[in-house]
N, CA, C and O atoms as a DFTB+ gen file, in Angstrom:
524 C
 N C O
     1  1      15.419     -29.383      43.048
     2  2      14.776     -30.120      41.985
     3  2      14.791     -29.279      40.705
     4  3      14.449     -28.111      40.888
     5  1      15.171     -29.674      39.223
     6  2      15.240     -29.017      38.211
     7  2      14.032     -29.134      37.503
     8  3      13.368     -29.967      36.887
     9  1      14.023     -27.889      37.865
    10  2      12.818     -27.589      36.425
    11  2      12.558     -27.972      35.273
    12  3      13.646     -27.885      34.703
    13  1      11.655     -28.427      34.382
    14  2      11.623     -29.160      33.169
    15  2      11.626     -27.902      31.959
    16  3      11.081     -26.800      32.015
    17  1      12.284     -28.384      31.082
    18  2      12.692     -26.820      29.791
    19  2      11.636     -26.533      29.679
    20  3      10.635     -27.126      30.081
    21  1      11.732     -25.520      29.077
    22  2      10.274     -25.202      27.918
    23  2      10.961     -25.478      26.267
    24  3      12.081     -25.383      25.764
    25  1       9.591     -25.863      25.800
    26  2       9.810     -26.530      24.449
    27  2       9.534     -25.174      23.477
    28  3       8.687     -24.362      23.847
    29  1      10.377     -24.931      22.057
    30  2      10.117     -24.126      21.292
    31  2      11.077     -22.731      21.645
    32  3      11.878     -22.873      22.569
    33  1      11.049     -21.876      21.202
    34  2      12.297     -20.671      21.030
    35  2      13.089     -21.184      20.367
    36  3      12.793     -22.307      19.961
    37  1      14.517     -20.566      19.938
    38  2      15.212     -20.615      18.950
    39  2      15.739     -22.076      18.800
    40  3      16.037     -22.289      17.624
    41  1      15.978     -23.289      19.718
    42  2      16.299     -24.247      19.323
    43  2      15.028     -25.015      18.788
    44  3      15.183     -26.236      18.801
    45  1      14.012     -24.652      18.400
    46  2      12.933     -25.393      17.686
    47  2      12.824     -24.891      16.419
    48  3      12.343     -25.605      15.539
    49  1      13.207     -23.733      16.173
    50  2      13.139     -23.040      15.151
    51  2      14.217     -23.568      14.184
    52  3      13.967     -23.758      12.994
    53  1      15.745     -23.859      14.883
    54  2      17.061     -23.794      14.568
    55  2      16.384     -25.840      13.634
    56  3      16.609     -26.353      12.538
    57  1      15.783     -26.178      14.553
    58  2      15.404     -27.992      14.312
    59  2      14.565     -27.814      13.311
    60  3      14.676     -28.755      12.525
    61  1      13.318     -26.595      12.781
    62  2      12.802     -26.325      11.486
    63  2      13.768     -26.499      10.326
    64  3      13.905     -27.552       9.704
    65  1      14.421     -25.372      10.092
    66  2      15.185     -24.506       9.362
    67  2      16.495     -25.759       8.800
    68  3      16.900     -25.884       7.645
    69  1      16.977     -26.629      10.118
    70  2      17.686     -27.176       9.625
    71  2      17.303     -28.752       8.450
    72  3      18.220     -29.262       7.807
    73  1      16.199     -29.165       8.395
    74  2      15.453     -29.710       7.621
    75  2      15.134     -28.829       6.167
    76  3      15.192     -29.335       5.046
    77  1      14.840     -27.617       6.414
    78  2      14.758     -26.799       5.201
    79  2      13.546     -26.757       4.843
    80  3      12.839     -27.760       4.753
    81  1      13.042     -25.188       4.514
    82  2      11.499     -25.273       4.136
    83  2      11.449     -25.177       2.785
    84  3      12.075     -24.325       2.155
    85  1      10.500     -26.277       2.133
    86  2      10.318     -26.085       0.831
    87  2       9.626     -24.754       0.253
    88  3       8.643     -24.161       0.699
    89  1      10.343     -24.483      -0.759
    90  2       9.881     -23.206      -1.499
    91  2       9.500     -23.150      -2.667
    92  3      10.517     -23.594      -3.201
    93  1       8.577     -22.876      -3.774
    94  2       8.412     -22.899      -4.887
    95  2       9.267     -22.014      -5.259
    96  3       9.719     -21.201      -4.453
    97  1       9.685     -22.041      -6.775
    98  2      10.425     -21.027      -6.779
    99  2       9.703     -19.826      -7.750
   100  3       8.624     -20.028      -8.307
   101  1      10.447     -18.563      -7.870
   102  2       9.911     -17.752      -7.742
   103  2       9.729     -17.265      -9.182
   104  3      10.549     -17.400     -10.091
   105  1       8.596     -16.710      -9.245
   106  2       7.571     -16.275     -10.486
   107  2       6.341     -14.671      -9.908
   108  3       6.062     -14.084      -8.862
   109  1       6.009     -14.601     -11.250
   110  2       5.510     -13.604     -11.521
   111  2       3.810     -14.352     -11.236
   112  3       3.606     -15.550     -11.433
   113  1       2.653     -13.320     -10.720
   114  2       1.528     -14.208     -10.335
   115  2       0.752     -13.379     -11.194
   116  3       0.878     -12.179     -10.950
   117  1      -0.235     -13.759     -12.398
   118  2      -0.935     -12.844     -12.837
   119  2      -2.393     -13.495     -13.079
   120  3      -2.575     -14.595     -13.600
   121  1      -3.544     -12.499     -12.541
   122  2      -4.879     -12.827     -12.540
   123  2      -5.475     -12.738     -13.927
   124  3      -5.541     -11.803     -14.725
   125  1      -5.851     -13.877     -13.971
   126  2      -6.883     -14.284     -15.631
   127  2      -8.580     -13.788     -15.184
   128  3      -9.292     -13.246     -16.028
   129  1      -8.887     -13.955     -14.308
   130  2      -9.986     -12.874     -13.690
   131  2     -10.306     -11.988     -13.971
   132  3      -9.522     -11.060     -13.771
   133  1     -11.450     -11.714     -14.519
   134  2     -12.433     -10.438     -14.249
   135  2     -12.247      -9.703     -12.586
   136  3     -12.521     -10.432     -11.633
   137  1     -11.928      -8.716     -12.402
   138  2     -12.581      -8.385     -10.984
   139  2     -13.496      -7.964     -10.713
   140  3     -14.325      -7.256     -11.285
   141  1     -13.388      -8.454      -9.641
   142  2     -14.858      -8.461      -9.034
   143  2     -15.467      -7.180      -8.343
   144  3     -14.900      -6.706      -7.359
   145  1     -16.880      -6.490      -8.968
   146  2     -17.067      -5.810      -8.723
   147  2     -17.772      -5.604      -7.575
   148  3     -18.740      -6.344      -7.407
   149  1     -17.415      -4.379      -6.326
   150  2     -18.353      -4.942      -5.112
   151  2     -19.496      -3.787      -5.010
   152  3     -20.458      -3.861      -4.246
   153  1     -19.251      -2.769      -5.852
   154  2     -20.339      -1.853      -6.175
   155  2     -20.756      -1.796      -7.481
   156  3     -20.041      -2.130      -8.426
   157  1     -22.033      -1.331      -7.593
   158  2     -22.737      -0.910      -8.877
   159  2     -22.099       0.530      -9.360
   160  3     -21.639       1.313      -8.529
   161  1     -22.111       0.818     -10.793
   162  2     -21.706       2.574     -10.953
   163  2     -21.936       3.631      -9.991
   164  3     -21.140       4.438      -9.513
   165  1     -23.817       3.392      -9.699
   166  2     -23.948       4.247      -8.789
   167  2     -23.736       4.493      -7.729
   168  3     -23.952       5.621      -7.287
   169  1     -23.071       3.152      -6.731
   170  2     -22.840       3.226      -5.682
   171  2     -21.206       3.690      -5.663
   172  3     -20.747       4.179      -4.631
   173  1     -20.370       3.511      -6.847
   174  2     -19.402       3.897      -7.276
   175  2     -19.189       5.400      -7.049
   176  3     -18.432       5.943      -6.244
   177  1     -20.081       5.984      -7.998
   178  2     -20.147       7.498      -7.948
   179  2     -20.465       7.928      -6.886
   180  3     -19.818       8.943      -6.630
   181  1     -21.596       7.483      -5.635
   182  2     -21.772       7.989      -4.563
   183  2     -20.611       8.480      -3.623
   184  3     -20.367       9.439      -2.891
   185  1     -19.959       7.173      -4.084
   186  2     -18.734       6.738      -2.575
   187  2     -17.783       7.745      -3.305
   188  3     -17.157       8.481      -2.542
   189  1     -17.587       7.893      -4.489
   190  2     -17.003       8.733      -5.169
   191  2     -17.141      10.281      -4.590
   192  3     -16.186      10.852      -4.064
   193  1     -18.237      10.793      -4.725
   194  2     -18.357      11.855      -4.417
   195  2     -18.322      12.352      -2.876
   196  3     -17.806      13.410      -2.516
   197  1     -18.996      11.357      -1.974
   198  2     -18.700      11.202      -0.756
   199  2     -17.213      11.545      -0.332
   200  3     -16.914      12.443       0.456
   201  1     -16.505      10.870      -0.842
   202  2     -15.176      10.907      -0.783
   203  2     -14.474      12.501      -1.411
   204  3     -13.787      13.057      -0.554
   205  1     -14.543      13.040      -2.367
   206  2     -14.699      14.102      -2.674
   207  2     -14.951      15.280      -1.708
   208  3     -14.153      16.186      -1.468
   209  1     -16.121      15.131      -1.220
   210  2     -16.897      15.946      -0.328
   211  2     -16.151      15.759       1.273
   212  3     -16.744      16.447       2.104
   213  1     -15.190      15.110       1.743
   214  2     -14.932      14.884       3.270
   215  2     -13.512      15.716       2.583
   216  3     -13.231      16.714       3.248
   217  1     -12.692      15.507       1.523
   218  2     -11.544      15.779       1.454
   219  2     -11.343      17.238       1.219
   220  3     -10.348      17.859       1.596
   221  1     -12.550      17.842       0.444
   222  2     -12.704      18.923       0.027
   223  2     -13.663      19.783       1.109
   224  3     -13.808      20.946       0.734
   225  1     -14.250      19.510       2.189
   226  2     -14.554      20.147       3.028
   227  2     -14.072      20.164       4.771
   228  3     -14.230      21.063       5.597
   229  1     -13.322      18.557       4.952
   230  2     -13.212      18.784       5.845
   231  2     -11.340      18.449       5.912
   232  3     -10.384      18.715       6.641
   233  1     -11.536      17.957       5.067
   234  2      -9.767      17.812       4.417
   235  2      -8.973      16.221       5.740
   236  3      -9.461      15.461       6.576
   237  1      -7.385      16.524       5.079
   238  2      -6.600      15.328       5.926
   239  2      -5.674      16.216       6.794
   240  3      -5.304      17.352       6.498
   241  1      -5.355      15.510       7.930
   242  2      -4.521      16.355       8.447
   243  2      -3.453      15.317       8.613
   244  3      -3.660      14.169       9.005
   245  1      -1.684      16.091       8.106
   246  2      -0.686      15.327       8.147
   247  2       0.277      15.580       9.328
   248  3       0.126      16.308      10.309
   249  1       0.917      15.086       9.107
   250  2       2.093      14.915      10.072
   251  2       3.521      15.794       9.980
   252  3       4.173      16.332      10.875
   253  1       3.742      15.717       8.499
   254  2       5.287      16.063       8.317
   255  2       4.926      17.279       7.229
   256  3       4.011      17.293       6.406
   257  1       5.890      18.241       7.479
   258  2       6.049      19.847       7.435
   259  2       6.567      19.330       5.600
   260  3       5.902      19.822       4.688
   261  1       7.109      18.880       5.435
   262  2       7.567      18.172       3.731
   263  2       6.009      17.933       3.262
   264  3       5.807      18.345       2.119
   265  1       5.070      17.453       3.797
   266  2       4.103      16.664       2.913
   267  2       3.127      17.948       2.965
   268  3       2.230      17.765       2.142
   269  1       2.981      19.129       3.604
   270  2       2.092      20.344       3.591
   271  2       2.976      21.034       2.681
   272  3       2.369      21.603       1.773
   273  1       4.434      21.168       2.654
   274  2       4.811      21.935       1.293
   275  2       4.254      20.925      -0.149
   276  3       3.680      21.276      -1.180
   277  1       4.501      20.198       0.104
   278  2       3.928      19.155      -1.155
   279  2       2.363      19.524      -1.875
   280  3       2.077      19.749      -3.051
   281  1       1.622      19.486      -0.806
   282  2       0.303      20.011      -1.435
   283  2       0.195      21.144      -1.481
   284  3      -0.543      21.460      -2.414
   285  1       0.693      22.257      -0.740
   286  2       0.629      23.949      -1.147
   287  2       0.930      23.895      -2.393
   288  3       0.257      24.688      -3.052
   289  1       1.948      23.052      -3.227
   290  2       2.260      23.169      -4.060
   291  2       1.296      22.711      -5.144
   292  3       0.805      23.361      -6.067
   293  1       1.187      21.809      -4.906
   294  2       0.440      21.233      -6.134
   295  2      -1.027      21.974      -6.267
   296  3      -1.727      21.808      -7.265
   297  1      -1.458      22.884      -5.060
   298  2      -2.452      23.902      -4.931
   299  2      -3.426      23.249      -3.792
   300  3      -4.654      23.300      -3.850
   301  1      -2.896      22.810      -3.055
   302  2      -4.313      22.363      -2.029
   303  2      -4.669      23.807      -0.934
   304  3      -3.965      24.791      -0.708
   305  1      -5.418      23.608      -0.645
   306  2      -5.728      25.172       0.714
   307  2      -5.165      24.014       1.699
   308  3      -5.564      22.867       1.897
   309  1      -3.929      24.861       2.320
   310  2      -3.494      23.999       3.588
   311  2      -3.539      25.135       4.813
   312  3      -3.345      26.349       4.749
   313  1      -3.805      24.443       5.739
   314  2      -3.333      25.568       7.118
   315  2      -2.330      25.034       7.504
   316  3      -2.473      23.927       8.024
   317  1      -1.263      25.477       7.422
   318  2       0.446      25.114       8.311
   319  2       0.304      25.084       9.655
   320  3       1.096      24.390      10.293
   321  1      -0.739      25.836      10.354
   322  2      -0.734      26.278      11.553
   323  2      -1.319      24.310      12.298
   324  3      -0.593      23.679      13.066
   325  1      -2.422      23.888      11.893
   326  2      -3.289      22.629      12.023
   327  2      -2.496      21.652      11.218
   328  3      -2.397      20.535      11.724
   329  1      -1.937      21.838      10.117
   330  2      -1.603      21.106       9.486
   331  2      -2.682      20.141       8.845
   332  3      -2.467      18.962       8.561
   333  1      -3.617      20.672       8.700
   334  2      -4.481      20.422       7.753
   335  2      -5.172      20.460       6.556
   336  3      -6.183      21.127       6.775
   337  1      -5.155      20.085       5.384
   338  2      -5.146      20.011       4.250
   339  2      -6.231      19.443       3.121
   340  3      -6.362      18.252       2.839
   341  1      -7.075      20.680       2.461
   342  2      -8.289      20.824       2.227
   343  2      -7.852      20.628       0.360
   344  3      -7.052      21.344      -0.243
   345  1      -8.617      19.503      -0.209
   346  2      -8.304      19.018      -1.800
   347  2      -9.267      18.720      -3.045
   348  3      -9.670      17.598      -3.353
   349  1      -9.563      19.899      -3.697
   350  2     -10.367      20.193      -4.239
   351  2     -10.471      18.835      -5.426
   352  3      -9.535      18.088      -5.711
   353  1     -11.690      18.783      -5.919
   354  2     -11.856      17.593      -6.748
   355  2     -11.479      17.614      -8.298
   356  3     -11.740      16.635      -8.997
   357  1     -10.817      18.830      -8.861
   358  2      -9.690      18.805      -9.785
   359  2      -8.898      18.705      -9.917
   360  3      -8.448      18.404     -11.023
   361  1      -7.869      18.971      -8.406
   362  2      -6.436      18.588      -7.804
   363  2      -6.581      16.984      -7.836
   364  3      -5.690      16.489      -8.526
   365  1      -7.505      15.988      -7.250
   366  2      -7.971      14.781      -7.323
   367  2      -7.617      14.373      -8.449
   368  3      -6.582      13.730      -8.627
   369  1      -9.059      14.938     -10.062
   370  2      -8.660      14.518     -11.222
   371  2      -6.766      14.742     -11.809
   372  3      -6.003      13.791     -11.982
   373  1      -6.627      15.295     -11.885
   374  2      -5.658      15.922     -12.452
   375  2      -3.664      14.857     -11.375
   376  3      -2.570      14.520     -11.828
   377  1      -4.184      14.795     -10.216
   378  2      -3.215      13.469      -9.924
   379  2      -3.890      12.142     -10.537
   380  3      -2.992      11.315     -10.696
   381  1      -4.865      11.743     -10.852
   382  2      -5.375      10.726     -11.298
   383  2      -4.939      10.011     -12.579
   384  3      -4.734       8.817     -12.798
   385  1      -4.838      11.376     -13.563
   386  2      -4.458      11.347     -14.529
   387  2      -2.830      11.190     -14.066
   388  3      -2.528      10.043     -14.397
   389  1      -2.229      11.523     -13.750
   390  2      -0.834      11.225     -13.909
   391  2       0.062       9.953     -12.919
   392  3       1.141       9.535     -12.498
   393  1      -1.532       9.786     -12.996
   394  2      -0.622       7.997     -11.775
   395  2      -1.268       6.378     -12.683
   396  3      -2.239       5.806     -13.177
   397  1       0.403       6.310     -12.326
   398  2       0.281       4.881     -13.740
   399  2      -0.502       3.421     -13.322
   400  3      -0.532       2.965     -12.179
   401  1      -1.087       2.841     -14.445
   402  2      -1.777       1.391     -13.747
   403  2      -1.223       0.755     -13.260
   404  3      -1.802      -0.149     -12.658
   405  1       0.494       0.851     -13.212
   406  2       0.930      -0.037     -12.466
   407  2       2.431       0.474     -12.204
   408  3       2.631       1.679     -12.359
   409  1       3.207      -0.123     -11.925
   410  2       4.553      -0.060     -11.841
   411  2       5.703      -0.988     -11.375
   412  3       5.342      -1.883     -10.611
   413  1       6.924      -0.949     -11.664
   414  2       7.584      -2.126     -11.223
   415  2       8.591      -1.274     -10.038
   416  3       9.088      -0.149      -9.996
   417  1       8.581      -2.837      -8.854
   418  2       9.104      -2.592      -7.639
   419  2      10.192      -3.520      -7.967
   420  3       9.989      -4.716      -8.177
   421  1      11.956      -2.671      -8.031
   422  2      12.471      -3.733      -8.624
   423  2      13.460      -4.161      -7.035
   424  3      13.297      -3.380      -6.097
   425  1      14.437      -5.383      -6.815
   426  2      14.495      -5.746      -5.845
   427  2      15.929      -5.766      -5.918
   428  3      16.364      -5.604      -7.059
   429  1      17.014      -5.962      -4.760
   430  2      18.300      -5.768      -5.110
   431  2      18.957      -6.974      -6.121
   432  3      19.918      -7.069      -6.884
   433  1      17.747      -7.904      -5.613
   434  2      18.290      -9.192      -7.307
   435  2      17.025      -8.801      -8.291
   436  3      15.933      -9.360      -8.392
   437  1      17.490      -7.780      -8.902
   438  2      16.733      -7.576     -10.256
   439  2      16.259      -9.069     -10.964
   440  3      15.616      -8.931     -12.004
   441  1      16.472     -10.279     -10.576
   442  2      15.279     -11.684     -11.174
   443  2      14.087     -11.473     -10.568
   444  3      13.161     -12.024     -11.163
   445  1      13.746     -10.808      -9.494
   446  2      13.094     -10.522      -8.215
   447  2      12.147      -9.462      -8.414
   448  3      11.288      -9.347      -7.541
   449  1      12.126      -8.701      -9.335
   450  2      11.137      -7.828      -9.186
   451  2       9.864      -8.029      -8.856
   452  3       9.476      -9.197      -8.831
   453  1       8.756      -6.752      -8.469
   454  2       7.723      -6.847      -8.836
   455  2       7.093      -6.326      -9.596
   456  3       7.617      -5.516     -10.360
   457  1       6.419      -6.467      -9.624
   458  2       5.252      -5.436     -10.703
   459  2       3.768      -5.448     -10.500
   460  3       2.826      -6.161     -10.846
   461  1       3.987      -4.154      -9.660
   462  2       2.354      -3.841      -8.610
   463  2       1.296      -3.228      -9.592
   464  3       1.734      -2.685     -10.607
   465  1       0.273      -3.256      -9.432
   466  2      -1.051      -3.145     -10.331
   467  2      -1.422      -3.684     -11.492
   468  3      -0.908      -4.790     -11.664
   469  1      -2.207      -3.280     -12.466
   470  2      -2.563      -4.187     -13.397
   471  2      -3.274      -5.434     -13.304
   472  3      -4.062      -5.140     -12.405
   473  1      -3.467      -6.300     -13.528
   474  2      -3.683      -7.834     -13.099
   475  2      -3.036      -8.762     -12.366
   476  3      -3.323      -9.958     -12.312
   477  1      -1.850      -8.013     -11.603
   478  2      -0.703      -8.619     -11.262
   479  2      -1.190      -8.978      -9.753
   480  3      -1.980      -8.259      -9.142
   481  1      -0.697     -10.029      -9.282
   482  2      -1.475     -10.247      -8.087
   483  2       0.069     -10.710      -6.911
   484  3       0.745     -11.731      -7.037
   485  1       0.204     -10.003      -6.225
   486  2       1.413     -10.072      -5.077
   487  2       1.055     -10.411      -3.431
   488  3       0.257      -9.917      -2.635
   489  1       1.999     -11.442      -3.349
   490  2       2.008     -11.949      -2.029
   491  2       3.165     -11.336      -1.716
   492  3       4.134     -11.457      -2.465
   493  1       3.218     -10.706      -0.743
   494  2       3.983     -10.012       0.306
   495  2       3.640      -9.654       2.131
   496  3       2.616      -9.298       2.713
   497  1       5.022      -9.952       2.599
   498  2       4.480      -9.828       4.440
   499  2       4.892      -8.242       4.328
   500  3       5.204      -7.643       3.298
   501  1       4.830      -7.840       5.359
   502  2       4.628      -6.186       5.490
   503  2       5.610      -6.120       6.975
   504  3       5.443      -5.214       7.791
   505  1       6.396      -6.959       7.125
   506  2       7.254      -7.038       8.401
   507  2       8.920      -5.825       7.816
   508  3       9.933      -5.789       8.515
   509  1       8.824      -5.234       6.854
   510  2       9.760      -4.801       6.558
   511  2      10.015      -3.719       5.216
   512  3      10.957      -3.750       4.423
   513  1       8.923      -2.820       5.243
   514  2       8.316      -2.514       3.779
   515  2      10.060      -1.512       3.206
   516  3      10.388      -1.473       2.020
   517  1      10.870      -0.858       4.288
   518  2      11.941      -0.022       4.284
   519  2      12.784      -0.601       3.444
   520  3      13.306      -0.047       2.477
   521  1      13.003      -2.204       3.938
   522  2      14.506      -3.320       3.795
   523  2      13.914      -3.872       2.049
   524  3      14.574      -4.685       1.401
């Protein structure tokens, strides 16, 4: 006696696709919004300093032998041995200052770019961040 198929896998997909999924086409998305704030200053500065205080006392520990030369350099106290990496809160300011509000992610069809931060607001899946 034959078994009855199972419904769905690639010939259901193939019966999507061949109908065609509508797509808007493609644009730039930018927020007219205020954002929204989810702390007050002070709770700002707390988490601020909090944050400060775990990095600078108890530090991050990495993975790759490239990213501990990276911060020796830029002056962090690292142990090579743990690979752990202790970041004082002027090393903090001082990358702060040199990282931009935004930047453009451009795509192999340059019509395609993006342009991350700022007011700019991006939908993206994360199935492929390399490609």
């Amino acid at each position: 006696m034959a078994r009855p198929r199972r419904s769905g896998g690639r010939g259901s997909k193939a019966s999507r696709t061949a109908k065609g999924i509508s797509q808007l086409p493609w644009q730039s998305v930018e927020n007219t919004f205020p954002p929204v704030e989810l702390l007050n200053p002070e709770q700002m500065e707390q988490l601020h300093a909090t944050s400060m205080r775990v990095l600078s006392e108890a530090g991050i520990r990495v993975m790759g032998d490239n990213v501990v030369e990276i911060f020796k350099q830029a002056g962090a106290l690292v142990d090579a041995n743990s690979k752990n990496i202790r970041i004082d809160e002027d090393l903090v300011n001082q990358a702060l200052k040199t990282a931009p509000g935004s930047f453009t992610l451009t795509a192999r069809n340059p019509d395609k770019q993006l342009v991350l931060g700022g007011n700019n607001v991006s939908f993206s899946l994360v199935a492929g961040p390399p490609n």
